[in-house]
C-alpha positions in Angstrom: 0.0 0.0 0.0 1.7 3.1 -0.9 1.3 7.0 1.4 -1.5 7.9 -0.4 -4.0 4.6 -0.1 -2.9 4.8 3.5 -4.8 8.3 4.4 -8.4 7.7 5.5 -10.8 9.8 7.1 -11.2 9.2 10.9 -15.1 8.7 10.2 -16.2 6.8 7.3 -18.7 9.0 4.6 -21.9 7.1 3.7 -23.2 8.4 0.6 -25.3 6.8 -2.6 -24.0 7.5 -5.8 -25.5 6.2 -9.3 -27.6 3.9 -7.6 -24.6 2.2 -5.5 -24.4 2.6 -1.5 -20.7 3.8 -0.7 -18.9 4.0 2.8 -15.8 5.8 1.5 -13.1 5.9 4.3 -10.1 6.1 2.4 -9.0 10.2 0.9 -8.0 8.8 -2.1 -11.4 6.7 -2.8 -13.2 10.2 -2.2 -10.8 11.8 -4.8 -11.5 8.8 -7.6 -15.4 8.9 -6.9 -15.2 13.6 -7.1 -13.1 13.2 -10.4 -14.7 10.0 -11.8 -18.3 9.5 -11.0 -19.6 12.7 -9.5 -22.8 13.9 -10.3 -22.6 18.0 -10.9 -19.7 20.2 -11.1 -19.7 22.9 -8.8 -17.5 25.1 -6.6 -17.9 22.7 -3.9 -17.1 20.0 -6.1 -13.7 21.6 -7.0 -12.9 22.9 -3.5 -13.6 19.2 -2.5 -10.7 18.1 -5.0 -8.6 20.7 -3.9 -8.9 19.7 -0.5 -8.6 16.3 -1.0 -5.8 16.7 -2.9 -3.8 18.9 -0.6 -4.6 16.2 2.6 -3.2 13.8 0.1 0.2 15.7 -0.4 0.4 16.2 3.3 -0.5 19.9 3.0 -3.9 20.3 4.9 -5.7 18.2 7.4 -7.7 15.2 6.4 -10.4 16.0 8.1 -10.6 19.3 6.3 -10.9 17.2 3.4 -13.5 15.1 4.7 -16.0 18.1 5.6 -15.0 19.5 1.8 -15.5 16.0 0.8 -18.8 15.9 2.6 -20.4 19.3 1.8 -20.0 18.4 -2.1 -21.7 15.4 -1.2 -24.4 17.0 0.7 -24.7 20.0 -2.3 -26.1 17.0 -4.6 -28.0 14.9 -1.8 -26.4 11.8 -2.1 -24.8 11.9 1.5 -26.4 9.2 4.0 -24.5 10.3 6.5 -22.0 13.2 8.1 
């Protein structure tokens, strides 16, 4: 497993996504599913990424990216739960 699969948010993100049920703990997974299979792109979208991608490079706090992670989420209603 290399540094970046390693990073995971202290508190799992439940969210449904084209149909699927998702508990995304790991950052990365969250980064695939924003640049892969997200619904809209918005601002909170991108300042997800950002995020995610800065927690990733060791520049900001995971958990910063997990609230980005999960107000993009909650912007498009497919978060279970926070």
């Amino acid at each position: 497993m290399d540094a970046f699969e390693a990073r995971k948010f202290d508190v799992p993100v439940r969210l449904t996504l084209n149909g699927r049920e998702r508990e995304v703990l790991k950052v990365a997974d969250a980064g695939r599913l924003l640049l892969n299979d997200w619904p809209i792109n918005t601002m909170r979208r991108r300042r997800a990424m950002l995020a995610i991608l800065a927690a990733l490079r060791d520049k900001r706090p995971i958990e910063d990216a997990r609230q980005a992670f999960v107000d993009a989420a909650q912007e498009c209603t497919i978060v279970q739960a926070a």
